[in-house]
Structure formats: structure tokens, C-alpha cells
C-alpha angles and dihedrals in degrees: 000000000000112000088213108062083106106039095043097135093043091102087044104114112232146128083272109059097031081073117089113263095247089063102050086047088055096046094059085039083059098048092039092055094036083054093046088051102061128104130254106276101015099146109157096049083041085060088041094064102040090054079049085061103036080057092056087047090050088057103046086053098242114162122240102241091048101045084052095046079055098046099040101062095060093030079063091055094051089048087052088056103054111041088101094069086074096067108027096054112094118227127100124327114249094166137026114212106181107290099351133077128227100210126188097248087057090046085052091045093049105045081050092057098053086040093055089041094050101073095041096046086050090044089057092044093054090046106054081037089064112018116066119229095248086053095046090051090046081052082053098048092048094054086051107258111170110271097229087050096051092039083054090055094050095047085054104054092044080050114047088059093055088052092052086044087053094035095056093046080062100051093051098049083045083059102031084062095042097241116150096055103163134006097285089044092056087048091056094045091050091052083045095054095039087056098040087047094046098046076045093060097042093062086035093063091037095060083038094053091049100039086060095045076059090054096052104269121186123166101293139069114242119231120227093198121023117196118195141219096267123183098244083057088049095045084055094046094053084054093051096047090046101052086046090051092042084044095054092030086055091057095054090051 
């Protein structure tokens, strides 16, 4: 399994990726938490902000069609949430669903929810497309995230490749020697491969753990290519921060 099916655009040369890596986290910190600030029924600022982000995803050269695939699976999540809004807000019935009632504060709710999570759900997706993992955990380090939590992260995500690796040689020699006939029988074949695959990973992480106490491990994850916090990346950052601020500050007015 490739490492790169997220960051894809991450070798694309743009304005975006030619900025560090802190600046680009704290730029979609900045949008998340300018989304998350605005009140119910903002929608023009809401607008505001997502045309912010489809401008960072312009620049970074993402196309259309895949910015919206990205966007659209935890978009769908948020909309799952919150579909209860619609029915547990008082205010007056539009719609009558059985025995519940879609009332016009929930509709307004709602429709704030999705709005607010828009532009920071663009903002991440923009981000892991065009950041690679290493870079994001060095972003993490520099903003002092504890050491044992970023080199976890980084473990994970190696390793959560290698299991699906593992996890997909078992599957094919399952099915090369026809096991699994029947429901019960593919049952049996998936408890089979989870438990393969998990007394797998134990011994894995156990060769891994002491092959990097032989390299010299100490606590930390090395990186390979630093990119620092350069002025170009603080005078967009400042831009960034700015047109959020004058965005919120608009929907108080």
C-alpha cells in the first residue's frame, strides 16, 4: 500500500507547499477555529470562508473533483450528527416526519452546523493533501507537542500501512486455498485473519522497537528535511490570520 494516497499533492509545486509546514497547520487552525466562531446563521461570513479555502485548494493545485471526493466522506459524518438538530430544536414545525417534527430553528441550526464545518473540513483536506505526515509531526513538535505523543503518531501511521500490508497477504492465501466457502466459513476465515494479523503485529512492533533501540533511539523521531519557519510563511500567516479575524469580527457587527 502506497504511503502517499493523502499527501499527493504534497511534491506539487505551489504557493502552497513552498510555505513551512507550521505555518500551513496554523493556518487551518486559524480557519477551523474562525469557522467554529461564527454565529448561528452567519452566511455570508460562512461563504466568506469557504471561498478562503477553495482559494488555498486553487493554489496548491488540487483539482476540483478530488478536493470534493475528500471533503465529501467526513462532510457526510457531520451531516449524520447533526440531523438531530432538526428535530430537537424548538421553534415552528415546517415538516412532519412521522412522529417528529422538522422545525425552522432546527432547519437554521442545521444549516449552521454543516456551514461552520465546511470551511474547516476544507481547510484539513487541503492540509494532509499537501503536507506530508513526517512534516505535519515536525509542525507538532515545533508547537511543543509532547515528544512520546508525536513519535506515537508517527509509529501509527508507519504502521498501520504494514498491518493492512499483512492483513491483505493473508487474505489472498485464505482465498488461493478456497477457505471461507459459505457464511459461517467466512466467519471463521475473518476470525482467523484478525488473529493471524494481531499476533502478527505484537512480534512486528516488537523487532521494530528493538531494531530502533540498535539505531540510536531516544525518545524522538529524527527528520530527514526540516523546513523552517521562514518569513514568506509568517507574512502568509499573518494573512491568513487577518481575513479570518475581519471575517468573525464582520458577523458580530
Amino acid at each position: 500500500m502506497s504511503f502517499h494516497h493523502l499527501d499527493r499533492w504534497a511534491d506539487v509545486p505551489s504557493p502552497v507547499t513552498r510555505l513551512a509546514p507550521t505555518a500551513r497547520l496554523l493556518g487551518t487552525v486559524a480557519v477551523a477555529l474562525g469557522s467554529a466562531l461564527l454565529p448561528v446563521g452567519a452566511w455570508v461570513q460562512m461563504a466568506a470562508l469557504l471561498l478562503l479555502v477553495l482559494a488555498f485548494a486553487a493554489a496548491a493545485r488540487i483539482p476540483v473533483s478530488a478536493f470534493a471526493a475528500r471533503l465529501a466522506g467526513p462532510l457526510f459524518f457531520v451531516l449524520l450528527a447533526s440531523c438531530a438538530v432538526l428535530v430537537l430544536a424548538p421553534g415552528q414545525p415546517l415538516w412532519v416526519v412521522g412522529p417528529l417534527h422538522v422545525t425552522d430553528t432546527g432547519l437554521v441550526r442545521f444549516a449552521s452546523v454543516v456551514g461552520r464545518a465546511t470551511p474547516a473540513l476544507g481547510a484539513a483536506v487541503v492540509l494532509v493533501s499537501t503536507l506530508r505526515f513526517p512534516e505535519l509531526l515536525e509542525a507538532l513538535r515545533k508547537l511543543r507537542l509532547p515528544s512520546p505523543v508525536t513519535a506515537a503518531l508517527g509509529l501509527s501511521y508507519r504502521l498501520l500501512y504494514t498491518l493492512a500490508d499483512e492483513i491483505e497477504r493473508l487474505r489472498r492465501a485464505a482465498r488461493s486455498r478456497n477457505a471461507g466457502h459459505g457464511a459461517a466459513g467466512r466467519r471463521h476465515r475473518t476470525m482467523g485473519i484478525a488473529a493471524a494479523a494481531l499476533t502478527r503485529s505484537f512480534a512486528r512492533s516488537e523487532r521494530v522497537h528493538r531494531a530502533m533501540l540498535a539505531r540510536g533511539y531516544s525518545g524522538a523521531l529524527p527528520t530527514l528535511r526540516a523546513q523552517p519557519l521562514d518569513a514568506r510563511s509568517v507574512v502568509a500567516l499573518c494573512g491568513v490570520g487577518a481575513v479570518v479575524l475581519v471575517v468573525v469580527s464582520s458577523a458580530y457587527l
